[in-house]
Backbone as CSV, one residue per row, in Angstrom:
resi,resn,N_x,N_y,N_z,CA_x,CA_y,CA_z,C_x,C_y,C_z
1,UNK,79.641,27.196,59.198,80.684,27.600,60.110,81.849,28.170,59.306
2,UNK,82.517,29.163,60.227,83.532,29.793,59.185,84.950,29.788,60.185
3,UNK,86.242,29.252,59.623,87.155,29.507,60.779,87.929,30.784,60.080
4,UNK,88.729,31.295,61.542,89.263,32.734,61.096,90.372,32.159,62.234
5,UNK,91.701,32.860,61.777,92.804,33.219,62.269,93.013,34.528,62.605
6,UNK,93.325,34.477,64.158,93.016,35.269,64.902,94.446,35.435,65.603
7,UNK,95.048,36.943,65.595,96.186,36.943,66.277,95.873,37.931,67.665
8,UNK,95.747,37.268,68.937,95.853,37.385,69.856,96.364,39.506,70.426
9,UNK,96.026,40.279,70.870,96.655,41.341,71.302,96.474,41.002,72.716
10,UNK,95.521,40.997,73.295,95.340,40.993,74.963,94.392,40.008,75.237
11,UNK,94.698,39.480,76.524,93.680,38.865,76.956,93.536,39.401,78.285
12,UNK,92.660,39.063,78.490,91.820,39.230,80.280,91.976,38.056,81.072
13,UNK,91.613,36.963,80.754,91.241,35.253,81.000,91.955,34.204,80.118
14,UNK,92.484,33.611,80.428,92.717,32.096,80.000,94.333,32.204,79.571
15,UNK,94.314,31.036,78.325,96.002,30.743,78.534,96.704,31.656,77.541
16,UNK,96.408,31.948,76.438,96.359,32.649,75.306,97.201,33.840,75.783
17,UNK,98.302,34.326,75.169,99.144,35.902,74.989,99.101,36.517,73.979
18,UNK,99.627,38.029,74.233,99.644,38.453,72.879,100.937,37.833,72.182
19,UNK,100.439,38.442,70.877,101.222,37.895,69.581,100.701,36.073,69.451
20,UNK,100.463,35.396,70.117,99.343,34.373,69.745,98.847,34.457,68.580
21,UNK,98.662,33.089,67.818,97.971,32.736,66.771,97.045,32.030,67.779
22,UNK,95.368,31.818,67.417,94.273,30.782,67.647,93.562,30.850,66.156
23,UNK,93.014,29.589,66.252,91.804,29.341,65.294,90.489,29.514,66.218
24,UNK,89.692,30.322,65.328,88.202,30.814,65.788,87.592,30.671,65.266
25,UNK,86.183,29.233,65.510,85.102,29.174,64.336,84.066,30.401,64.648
26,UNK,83.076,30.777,63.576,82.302,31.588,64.261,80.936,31.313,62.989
27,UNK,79.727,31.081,64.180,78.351,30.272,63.414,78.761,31.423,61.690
28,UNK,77.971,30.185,60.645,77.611,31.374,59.431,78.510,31.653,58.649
29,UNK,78.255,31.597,57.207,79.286,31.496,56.213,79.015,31.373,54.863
30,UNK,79.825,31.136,54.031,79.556,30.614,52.794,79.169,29.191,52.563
31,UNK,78.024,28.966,52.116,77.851,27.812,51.968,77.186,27.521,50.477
32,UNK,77.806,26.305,49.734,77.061,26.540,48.258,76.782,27.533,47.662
33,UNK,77.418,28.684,47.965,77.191,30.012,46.928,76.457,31.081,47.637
34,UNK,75.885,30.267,48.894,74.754,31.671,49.518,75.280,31.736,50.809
35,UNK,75.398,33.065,51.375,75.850,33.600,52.685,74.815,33.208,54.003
36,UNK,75.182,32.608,55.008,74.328,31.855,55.678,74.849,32.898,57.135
37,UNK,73.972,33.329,57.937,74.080,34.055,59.070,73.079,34.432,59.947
38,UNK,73.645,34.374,61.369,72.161,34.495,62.222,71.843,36.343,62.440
39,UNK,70.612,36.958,62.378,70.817,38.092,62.322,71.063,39.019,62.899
40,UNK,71.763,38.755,63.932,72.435,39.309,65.040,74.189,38.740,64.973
41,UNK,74.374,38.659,63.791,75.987,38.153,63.937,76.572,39.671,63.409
42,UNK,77.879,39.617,63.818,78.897,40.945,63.348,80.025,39.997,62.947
43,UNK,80.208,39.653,61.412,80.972,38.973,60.945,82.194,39.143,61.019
44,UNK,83.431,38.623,61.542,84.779,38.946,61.157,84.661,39.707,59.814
45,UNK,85.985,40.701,59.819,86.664,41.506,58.551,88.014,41.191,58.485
46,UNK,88.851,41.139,57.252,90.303,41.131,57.643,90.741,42.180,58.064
47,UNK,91.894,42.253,58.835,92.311,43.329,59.759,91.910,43.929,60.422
48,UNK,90.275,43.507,60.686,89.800,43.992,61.633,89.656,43.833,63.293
49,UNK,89.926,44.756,63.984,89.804,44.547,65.858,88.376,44.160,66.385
50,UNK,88.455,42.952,67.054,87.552,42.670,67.556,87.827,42.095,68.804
51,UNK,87.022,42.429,70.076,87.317,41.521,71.425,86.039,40.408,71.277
52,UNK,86.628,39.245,71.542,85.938,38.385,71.731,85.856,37.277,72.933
53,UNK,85.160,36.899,73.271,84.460,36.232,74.072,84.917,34.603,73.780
54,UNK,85.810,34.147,74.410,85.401,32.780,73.428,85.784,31.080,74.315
55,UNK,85.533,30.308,73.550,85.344,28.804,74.741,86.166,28.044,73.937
56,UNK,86.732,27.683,74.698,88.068,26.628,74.088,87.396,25.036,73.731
57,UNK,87.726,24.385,72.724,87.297,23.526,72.292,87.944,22.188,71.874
58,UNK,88.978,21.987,72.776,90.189,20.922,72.847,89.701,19.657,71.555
59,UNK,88.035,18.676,71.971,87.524,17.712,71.437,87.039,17.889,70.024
60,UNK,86.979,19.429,69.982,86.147,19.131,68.409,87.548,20.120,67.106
61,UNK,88.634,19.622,67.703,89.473,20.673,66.993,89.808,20.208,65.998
62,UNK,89.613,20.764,64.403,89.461,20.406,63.251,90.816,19.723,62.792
63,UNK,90.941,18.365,62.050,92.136,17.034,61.994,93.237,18.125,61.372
64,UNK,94.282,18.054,62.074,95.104,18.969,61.435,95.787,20.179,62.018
65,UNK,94.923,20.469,62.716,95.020,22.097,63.260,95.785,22.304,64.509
66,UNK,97.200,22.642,65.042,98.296,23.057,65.621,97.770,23.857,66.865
67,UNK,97.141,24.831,66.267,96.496,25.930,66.644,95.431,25.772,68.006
68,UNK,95.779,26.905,69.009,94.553,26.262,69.819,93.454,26.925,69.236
69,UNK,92.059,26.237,69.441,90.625,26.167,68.662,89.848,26.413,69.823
70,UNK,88.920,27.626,69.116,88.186,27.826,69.881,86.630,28.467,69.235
71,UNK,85.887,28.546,70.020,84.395,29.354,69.260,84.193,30.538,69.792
72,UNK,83.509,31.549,69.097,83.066,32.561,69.598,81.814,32.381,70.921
73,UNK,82.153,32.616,72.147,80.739,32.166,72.679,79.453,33.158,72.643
74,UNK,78.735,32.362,72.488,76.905,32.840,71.862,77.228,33.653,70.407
75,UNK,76.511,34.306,70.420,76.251,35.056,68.802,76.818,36.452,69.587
76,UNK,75.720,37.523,69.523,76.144,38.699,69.615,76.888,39.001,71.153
77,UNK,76.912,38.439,71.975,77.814,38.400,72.959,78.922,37.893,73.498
78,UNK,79.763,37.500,72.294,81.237,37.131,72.102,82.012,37.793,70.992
79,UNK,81.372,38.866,70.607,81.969,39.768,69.407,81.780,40.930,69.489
80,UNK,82.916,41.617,69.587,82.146,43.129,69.260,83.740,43.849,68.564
81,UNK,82.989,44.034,67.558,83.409,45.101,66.652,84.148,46.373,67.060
82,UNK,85.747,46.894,67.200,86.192,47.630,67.466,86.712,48.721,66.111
83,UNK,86.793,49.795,66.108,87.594,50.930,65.288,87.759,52.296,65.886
84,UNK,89.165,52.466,66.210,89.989,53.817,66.941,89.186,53.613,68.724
85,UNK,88.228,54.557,68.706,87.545,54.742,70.025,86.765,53.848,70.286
86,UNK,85.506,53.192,69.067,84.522,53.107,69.448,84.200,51.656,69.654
87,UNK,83.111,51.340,70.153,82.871,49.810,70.156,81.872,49.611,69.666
88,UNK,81.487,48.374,68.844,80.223,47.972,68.153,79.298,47.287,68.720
89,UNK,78.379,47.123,69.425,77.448,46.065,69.770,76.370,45.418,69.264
90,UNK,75.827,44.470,69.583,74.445,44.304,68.472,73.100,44.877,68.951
91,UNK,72.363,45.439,68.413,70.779,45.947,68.748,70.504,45.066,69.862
92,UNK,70.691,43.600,69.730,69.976,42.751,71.206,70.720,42.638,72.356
93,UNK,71.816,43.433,72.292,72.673,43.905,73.940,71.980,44.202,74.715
94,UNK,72.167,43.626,75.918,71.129,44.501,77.286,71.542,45.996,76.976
95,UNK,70.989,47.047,77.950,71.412,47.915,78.028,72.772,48.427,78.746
96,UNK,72.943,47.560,79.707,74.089,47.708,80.490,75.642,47.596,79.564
97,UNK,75.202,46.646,78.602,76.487,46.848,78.043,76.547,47.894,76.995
98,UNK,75.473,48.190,76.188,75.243,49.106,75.153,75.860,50.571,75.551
99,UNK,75.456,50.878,76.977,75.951,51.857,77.773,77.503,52.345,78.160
100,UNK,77.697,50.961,77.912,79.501,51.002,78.207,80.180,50.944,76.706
101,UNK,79.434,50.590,75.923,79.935,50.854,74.541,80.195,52.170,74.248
102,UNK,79.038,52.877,74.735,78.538,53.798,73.981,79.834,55.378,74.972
103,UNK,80.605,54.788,75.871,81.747,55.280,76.653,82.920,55.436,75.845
104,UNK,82.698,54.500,74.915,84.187,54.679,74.174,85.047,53.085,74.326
105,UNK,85.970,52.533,73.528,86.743,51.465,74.119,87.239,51.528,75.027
106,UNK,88.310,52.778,75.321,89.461,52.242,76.276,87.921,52.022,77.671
107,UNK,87.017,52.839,77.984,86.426,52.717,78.965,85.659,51.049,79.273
108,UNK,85.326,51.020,77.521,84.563,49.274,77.364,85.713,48.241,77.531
109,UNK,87.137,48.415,77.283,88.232,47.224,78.253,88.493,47.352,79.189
110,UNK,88.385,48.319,79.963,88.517,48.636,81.246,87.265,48.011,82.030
111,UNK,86.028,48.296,81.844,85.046,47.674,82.289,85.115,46.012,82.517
112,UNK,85.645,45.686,81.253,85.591,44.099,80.762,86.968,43.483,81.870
113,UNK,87.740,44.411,81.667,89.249,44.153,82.393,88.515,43.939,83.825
114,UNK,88.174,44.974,84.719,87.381,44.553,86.168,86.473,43.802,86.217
115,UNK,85.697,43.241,85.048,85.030,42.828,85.751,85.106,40.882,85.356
116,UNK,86.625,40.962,84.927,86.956,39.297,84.565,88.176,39.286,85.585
117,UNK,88.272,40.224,86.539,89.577,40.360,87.735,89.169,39.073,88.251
118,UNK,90.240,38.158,89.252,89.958,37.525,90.060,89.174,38.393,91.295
119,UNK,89.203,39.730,91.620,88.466,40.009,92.704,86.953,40.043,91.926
120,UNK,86.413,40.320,91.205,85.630,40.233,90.592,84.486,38.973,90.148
121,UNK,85.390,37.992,90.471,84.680,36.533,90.658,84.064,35.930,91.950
């Protein structure tokens, strides 16, 4: 497991604002010298944009930590890789979302934005 500090820009859902600090574990890491990962993960980068997906984790929040804690939820469908326009997905995306990737971001938050609306539920 690897935690990353994560500063908040937007959310869609939950309590979290921008400019927010959270802690984010996410499966896979360094361990004893060898890089451990499932093969469908898109690893955090520093400074890098990513929207994520993620489940708050009040009980298992590491002794110490201020921060609200949370996990990425599932593997390749709580991460995706952003730069300028485009969005990253993993090869095992349905198609439906691959499709909306493949639109560009502002179109892939917009999608994500309607479809986490309260009318939408």
């Amino acid at each position: 497991m690897t935690d990353h500090l994560v500063r908040v820009t937007q959310t869609f859902k939950g309590k979290s604002k921008a400019s927010d600090e959270v802690l984010v574990t996410q499966i896979g890491g360094l361990w004893r010298g060898t890089e451990h990962k499932p093969a469908e993960l898109l690893p955090f980068q520093p400074q890098q944009e990513v929207i994520l997906f993620l489940k708050e984790e009040k009980d298992k929040k590491p002794e110490g930590t201020k921060l609200p804690y949370f996990w990425v939820s599932g593997v390749w469908a709580g991460l995706f890789v952003t730069n300028d326009n485009e969005v990253f997905v993993s090869r095992s995306a349905p198609e439906p979302l691959k499709a909306a990737a493949r639109k560009g971001k502002t179109a892939f938050l917009q999608m994500l934005k309607d479809s986490t609306s309260p009318q939408a539920q």
